[in-house]
C-alpha positions as CSV (number, residue, x, y, z in Angstrom):
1,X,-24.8,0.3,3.7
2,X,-23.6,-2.8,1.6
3,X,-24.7,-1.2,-1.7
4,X,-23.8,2.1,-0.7
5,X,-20.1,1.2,-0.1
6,X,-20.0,-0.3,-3.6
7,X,-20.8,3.0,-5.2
8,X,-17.7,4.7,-3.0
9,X,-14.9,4.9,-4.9
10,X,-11.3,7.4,-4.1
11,X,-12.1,8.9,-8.0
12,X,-16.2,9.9,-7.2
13,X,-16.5,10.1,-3.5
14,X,-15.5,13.1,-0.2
15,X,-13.1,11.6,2.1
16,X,-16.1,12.0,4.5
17,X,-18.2,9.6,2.2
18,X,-15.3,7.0,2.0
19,X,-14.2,7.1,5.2
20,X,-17.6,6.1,6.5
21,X,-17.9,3.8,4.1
22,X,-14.5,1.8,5.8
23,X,-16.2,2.4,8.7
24,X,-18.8,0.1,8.3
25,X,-18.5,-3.7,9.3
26,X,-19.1,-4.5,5.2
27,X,-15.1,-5.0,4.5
28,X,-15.3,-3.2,1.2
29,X,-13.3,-0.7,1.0
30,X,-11.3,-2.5,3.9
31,X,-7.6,-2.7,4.9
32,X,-6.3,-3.1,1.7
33,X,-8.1,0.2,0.4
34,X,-6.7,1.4,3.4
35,X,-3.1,0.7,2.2
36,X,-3.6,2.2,-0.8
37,X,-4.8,5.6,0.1
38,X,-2.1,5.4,3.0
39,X,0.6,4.8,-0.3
40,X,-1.6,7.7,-2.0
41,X,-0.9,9.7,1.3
42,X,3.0,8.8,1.1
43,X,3.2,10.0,-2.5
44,X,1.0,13.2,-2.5
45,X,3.1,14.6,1.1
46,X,6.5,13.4,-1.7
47,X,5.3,15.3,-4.3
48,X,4.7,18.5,-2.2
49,X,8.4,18.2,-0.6
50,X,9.8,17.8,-4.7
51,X,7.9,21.0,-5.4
52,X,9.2,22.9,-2.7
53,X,12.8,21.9,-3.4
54,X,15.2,23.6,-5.7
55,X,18.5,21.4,-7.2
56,X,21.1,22.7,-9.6
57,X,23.1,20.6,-11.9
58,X,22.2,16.4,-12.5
59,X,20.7,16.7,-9.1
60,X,17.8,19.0,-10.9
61,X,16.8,16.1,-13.3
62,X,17.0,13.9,-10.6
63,X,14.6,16.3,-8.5
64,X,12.4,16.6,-11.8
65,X,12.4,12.3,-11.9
66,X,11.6,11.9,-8.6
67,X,8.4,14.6,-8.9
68,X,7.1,12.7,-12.0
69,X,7.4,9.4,-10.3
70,X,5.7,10.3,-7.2
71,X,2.9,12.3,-9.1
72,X,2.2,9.6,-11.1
73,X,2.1,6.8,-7.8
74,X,-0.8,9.0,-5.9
75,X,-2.7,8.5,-9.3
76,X,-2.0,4.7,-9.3
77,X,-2.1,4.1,-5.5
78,X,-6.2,5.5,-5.5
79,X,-6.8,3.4,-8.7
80,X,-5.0,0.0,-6.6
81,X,-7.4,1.1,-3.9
82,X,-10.8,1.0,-5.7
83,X,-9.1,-2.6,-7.3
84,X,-8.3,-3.9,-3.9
85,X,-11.7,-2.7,-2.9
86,X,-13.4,-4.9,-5.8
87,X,-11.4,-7.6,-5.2
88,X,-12.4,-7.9,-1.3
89,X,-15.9,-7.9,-2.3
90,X,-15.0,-10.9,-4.5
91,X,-13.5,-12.6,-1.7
92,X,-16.2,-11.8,1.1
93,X,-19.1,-13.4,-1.6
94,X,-16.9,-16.6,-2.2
95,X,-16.7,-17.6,1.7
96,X,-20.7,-16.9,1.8
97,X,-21.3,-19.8,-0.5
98,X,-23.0,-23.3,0.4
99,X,-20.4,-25.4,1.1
100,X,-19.1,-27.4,-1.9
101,X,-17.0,-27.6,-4.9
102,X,-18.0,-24.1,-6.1
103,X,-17.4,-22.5,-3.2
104,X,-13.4,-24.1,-2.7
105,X,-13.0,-23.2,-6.5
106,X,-14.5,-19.4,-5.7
107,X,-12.7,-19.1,-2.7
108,X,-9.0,-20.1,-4.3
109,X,-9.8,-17.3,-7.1
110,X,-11.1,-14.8,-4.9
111,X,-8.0,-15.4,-2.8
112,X,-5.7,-15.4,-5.3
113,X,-6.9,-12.3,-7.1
114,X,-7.0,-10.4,-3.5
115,X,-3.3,-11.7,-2.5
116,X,-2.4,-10.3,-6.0
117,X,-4.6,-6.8,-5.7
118,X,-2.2,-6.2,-2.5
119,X,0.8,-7.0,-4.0
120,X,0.9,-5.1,-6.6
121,X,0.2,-2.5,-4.3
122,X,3.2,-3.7,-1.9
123,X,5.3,-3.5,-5.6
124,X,4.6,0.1,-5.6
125,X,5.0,1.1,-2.1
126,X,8.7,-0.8,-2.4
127,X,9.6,1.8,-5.3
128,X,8.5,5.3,-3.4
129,X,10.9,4.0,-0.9
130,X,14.0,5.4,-2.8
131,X,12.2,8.4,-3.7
132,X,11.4,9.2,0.0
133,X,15.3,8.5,0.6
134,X,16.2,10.9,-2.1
135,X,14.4,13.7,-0.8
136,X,15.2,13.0,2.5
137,X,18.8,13.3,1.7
138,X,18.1,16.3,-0.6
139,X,14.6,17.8,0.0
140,X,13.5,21.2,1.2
141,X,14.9,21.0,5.3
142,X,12.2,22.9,6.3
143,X,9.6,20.4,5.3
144,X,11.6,17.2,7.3
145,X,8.3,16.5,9.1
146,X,6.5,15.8,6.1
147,X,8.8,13.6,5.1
148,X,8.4,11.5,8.0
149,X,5.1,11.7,7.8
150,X,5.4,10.1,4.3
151,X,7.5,7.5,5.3
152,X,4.9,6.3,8.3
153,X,2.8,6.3,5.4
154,X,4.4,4.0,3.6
155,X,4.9,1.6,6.3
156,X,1.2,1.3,6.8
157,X,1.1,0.8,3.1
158,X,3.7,-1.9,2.7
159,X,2.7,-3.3,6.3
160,X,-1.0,-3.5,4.9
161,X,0.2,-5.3,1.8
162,X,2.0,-7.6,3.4
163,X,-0.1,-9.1,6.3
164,X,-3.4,-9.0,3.2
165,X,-1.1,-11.0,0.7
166,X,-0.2,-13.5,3.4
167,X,-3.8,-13.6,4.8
168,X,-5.1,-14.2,1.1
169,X,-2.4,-17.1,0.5
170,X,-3.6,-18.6,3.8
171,X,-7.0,-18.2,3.0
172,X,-6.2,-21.0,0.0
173,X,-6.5,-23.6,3.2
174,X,-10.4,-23.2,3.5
175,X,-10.2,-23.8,-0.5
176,X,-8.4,-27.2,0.8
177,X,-4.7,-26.9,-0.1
178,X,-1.9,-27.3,2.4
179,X,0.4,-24.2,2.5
180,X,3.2,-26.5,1.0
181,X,0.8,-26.9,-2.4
182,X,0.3,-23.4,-1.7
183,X,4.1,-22.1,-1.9
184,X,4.7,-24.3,-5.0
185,X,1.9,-22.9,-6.6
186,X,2.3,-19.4,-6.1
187,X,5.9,-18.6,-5.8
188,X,5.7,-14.9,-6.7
189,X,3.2,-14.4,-4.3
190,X,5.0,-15.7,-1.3
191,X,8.0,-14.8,-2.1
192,X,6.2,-11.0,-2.0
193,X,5.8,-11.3,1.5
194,X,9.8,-11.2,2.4
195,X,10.3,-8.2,-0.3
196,X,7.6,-6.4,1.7
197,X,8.9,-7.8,5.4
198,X,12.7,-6.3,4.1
199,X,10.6,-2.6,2.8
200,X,9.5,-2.0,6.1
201,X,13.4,-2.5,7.8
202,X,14.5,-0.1,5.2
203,X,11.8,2.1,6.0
204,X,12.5,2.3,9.4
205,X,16.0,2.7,9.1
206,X,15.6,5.4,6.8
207,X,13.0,7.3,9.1
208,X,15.8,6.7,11.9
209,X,17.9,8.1,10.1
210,X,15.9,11.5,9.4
211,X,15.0,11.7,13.5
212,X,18.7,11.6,14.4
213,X,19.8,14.3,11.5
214,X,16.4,16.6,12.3
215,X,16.6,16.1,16.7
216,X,17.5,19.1,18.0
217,X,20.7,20.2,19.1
218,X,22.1,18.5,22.3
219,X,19.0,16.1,22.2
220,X,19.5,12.9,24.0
């Protein structure tokens, strides 16, 4: 199955195909793939809400901005997916080398490139969020429940991001830095980790926020 899963790509393959190819105990596509069709899942249920919403006035550009934008993120969340993909193949191949020199130097690149993958991914899950809370606040009514479906969507996104970055930084140990040398020498990286920890408060808040508007009358 190992060479099969790296011909299946989100662009080439059924959902079938790849689904059965994260199936398998080969770790490529893996969680972070994962993420990124779960973000491809968030934008593509955004983009059906935006076309079934009218808007008059500035609200209509802003209802036109918002459709571009989340059009454009399905494209670029099944394009981080096939990278992340790539990049845990990279990473599983550095921890299967003899013990040595090479293998520490594969295993800090692989790691690095892999926290990196998955947070650019997280980067892009964090922008959808204001998008989501756009059309919640102004989107078709009728289609509420997809947009909550959206936004648990895009908590599995930003929640897979942000364990796989922090997984990938403490995968550096095995290359034999301390997670001080670590944090000094990838600042962006861990300070990804908090932006992605306060995305998934303001996710939930938000999704809150649409259960209490869309509960029923007299509910609870």
């Amino acid at each position: 199955m190992s060479d099969a899963s790296e011909a299946v790509t989100t662009q080439s393959s059924t959902v079938e195909d790849w689904t059965q190819a994260l199936a398998q105990s080969v770790g490529s596509p893996g969680g972070g793939a994962g993420a990124g069709v779960m973000l491809a899942i968030a934008a593509s249920l955004a983009s059906m809400v935006a076309g079934y919403t009218e808007a008059d006035g500035r609200q209509q550009q802003e209802l036109a901005d918002v459709h571009a934008r989340v059009r454009s993120l399905r494209e670029t969340a099944l394009r981080l997916a096939d990278e992340d993909a790539s990049a845990s193949r990279e990473f599983g191949a550095a921890f299967r080398l003899d013990r040595g020199p090479a293998r520490e130097e594969a295993i800090r690149r692989a790691s690095v490139n892999a926290a990196k993958a998955s947070a650019v991914l997280g980067e892009r899950a964090i922008d959808a969020i204001a998008d989501l809370e756009w059309l919640a606040a102004n989107g078709n009514r009728a289609l509420v429940a997809d947009v909550v479906v959206a936004l648990g969507a895009l908590r599995a996104a930003v929640t897979g991001a942000r364990t796989n970055v922090s997984f990938d930084l403490a995968a550096l140990t095995s290359a034999g830095r301390t997670l001080e040398q670590i944090r000094e020498e990838q600042p962006a990286l861990w300070s990804t980790v908090e932006s992605l920890d306060d995305a998934v408060d303001r996710i939930d808040r938000l999704t809150d926020e649409v259960n209490q508007r869309s509960a029923p009358t007299g509910a609870g």
